[in-house]
N, C-alpha and C positions, 0 to 999 in steps of 0.2 A: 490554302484553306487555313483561316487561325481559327484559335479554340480563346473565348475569354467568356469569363463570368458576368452571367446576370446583372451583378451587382460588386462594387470593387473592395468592399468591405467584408473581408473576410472574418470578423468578429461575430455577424447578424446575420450569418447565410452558411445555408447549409454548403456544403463543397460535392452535396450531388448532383448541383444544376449547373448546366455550363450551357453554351448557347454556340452553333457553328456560324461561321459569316455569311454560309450560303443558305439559311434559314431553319437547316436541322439541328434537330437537339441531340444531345449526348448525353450518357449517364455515367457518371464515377463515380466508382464504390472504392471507398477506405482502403479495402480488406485486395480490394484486387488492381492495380492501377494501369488501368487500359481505359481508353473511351471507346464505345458503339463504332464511334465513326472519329477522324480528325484528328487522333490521339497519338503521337509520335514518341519515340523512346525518348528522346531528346526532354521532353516534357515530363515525362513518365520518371526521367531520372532524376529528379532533386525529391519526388514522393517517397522513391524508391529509397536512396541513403538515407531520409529521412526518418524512417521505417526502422532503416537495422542500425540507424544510430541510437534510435529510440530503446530498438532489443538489447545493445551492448550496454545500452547503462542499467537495463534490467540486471542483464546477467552479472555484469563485474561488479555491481551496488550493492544487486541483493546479496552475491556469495561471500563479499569481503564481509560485507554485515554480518552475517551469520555467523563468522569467521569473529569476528571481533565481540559480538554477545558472548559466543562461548565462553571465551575468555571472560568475559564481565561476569557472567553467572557463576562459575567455579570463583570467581573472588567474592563474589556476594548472592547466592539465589536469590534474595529476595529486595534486589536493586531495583526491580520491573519500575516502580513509582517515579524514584528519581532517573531511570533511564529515560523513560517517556518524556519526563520534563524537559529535559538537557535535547531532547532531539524537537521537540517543538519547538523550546526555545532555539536554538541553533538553525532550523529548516525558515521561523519566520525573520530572524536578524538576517539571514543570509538572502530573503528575499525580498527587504522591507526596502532597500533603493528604487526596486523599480516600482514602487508602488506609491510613492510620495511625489509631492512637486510643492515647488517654494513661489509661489506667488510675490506679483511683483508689491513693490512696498511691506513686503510681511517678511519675520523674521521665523516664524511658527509653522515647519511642512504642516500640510493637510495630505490624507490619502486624495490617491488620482479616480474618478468616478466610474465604477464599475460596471464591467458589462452582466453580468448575473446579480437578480436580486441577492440583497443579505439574507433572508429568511432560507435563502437554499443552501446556499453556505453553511446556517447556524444547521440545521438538521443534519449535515455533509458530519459538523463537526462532532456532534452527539455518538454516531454511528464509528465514527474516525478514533475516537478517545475510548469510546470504551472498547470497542474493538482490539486496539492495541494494548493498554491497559490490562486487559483479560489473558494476553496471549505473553508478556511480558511476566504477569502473576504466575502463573502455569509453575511456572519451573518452582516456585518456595510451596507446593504441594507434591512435594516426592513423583514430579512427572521429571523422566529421563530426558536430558537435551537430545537424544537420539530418534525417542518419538513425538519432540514437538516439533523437530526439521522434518521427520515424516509427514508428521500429522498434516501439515501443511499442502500437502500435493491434494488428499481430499479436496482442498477447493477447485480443484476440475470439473467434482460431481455436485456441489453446490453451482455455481456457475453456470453452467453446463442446466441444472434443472431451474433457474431464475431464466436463462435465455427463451427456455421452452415457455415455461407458464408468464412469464412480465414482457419480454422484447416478442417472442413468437418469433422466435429463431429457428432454424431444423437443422439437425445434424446428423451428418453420413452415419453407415453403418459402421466402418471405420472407428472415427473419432467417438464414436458411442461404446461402442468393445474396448478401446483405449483408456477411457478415462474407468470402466467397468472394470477392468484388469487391476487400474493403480488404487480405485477404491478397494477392491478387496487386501492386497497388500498393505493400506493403511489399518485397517481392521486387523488382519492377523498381526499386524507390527502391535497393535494396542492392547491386545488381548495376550501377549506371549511376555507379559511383564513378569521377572523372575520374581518367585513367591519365596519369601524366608520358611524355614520348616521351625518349627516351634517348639522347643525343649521343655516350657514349662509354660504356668497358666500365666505368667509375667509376660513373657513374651506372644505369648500367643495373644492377650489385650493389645501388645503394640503390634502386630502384625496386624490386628483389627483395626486399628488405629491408620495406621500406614493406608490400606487400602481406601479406607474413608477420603486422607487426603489425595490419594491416588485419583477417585473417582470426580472429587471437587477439581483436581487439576484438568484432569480430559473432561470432565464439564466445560471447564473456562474456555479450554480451546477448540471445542466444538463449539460454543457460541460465538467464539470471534472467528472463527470458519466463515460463520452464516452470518455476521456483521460487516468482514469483508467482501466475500460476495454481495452482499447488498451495496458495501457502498459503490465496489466498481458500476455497478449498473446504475445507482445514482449518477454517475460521472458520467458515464456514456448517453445517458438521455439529457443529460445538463448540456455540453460538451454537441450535443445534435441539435439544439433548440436551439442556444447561443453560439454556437460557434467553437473552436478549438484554443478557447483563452482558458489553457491547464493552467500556464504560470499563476493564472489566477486563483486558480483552484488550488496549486500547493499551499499558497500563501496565505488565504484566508482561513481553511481548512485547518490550518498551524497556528494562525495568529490566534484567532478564536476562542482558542480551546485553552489556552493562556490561563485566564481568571479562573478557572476549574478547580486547577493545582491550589487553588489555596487550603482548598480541603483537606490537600497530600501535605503539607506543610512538614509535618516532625516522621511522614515514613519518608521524604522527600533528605532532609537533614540526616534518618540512619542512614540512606544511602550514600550518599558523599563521606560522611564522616566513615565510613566503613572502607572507603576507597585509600582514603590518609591513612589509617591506622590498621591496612593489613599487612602481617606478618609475614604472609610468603613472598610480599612482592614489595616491591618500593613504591613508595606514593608518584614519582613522575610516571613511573611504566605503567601503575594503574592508570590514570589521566590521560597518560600519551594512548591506551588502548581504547578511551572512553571516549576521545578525539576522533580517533580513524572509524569509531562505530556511530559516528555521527556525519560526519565526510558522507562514509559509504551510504547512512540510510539516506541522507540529501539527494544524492546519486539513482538511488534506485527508486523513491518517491518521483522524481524529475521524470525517471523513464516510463512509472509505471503510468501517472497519468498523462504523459506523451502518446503512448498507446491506446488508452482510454479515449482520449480527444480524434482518436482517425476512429474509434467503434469499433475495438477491439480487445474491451475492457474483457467480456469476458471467457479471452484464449488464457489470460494469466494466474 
């Protein structure tokens, strides 16, 4: 019995249709890789690494990164602008080879012609920048790096209620108490922010002060909670329509979002120049850390819409 697709083109076709030789069909879902009928491990096993190669670079991508922000924000909170830059810039040179081709007699690449309209893209990218942007901001508003790596688990219960009300997804009673557990955990982490006690009416205006920018920062990262969540499910219906062309989607999603920065221009400039001229550290160790936080977000960008393209945008 062999198993082959519909159609050979796995760019333009969904990967739930498959066709057996003796005239039945079979259905494979992303999320579980077995077929109905015809479906052998054998086959089942390049979906399968596939899958947790895709999780490992979640995991080791996203944690180094994390790992390496810290560090950037203790040398500068308020880096968020030109950090964004330096990782779009870096995400689209790093993936601008495969997307060029040099025609014959021309000495001028052209991009190669895409399989998803631009117009989906450009919307992908609005959602992508300011999302990030928002959550990068966060930290030069007196929000703790402690509760913006928390903060971030919330996107369970965002996810989680887009799958419900936009895909019509259902999920076990299980995974429903799960993500209800780590919501409330993010809440009491956000609300248990240590309060200054106030000696005089001097202090007591910056403690007022403080909170304001307190409440601006968990503004910002509650809106890029529910920017991110939006966008993965942008990816996973794009990504279903067209096909599993992520690469594409890191790269345009990155490229894009480019001409933006010109806006950021001189908070883009404090940022760098804040990297050369701080005092605790050396300007290479700064650079050499702004490096590896660029590596890793590559990494964990790669994996995360690897995931998104099997429909499984939003477990993450």
């Amino acid at each position: 019995m062999v198993v082959r697709r519909h159609n050979a083109s796995v760019q333009n076709n969904s990967p739930d249709d498959y066709t057996v030789s003796n005239g039945a069909s079979a259905k494979f879902n992303g999320n579980d890789p077995s077929l109905d009928r015809g479906f052998s491990m054998t086959q089942a096993a390049p979906i399968i690494i596939d899958y947790y190669f895709a999780l490992s670079l979640v995991m080791g991508g996203c944690c180094t990164n994390v790992w390496a922000y810290e560090q950037l924000l203790m040398l500068n909170p308020r880096i968020g602008s030109a950090l964004t830059f330096s990782q779009m810039l870096f995400i689209t040179l790093q993936s601008l080879p495969t997307f060029i081709e040099f025609q014959q007699g021309q000495f001028i690449p052209r991009l190669k012609p895409r399989h998803v309209p631009i117009h989906q893209w450009a919307f992908q990218v609005v959602v992508l920048l300011t999302g990030t942007l928002f959550n990068n901001w966060a930290f030069a508003y007196s929000v703790p790096l402690t509760l913006l790596i928390v903060f971030r688990s919330a996107g369970l219960a965002v996810s989680m209620l887009f799958g419900v009300v936009f895909l019509k997804k259902r999920y076990s009673t299980m995974q429903i108490t799960s993500v209800i557990t780590v919501t409330v955990g993010v809440v009491l982490a956000t609300l248990s922010r240590p309060k200054a006690t106030p000696t005089s009416s001097e202090s007591t205006a910056q403690t007022s002060e403080d909170m304001q920018k307190y409440l601006i920062g968990v503004t910002m990262l509650a809106t890029s909670l529910f920017l991110t969540a939006f966008l993965g499910m942008l990816q996973e219906k794009t990504y279903k329509k067209y096909g599993p062309c992520w690469k594409e989607g890191v790269f345009y999603t990155h490229f894009l979002s480019l001409p933006m920065f010109l806006l950021l221009i001189p908070d883009i400039k404090q940022g760098y120049t804040s990297l050369s001229k701080d005092p605790s550290s050396s300007a290479p160790l700064s650079f050499l850390i702004l490096g590896l936080n660029l590596i890793s977000q590559f990494i964990c960008v790669s994996g995360v819409n690897r995931l998104s393209s099997v429909g499984i945008a939003s477990a993450l």
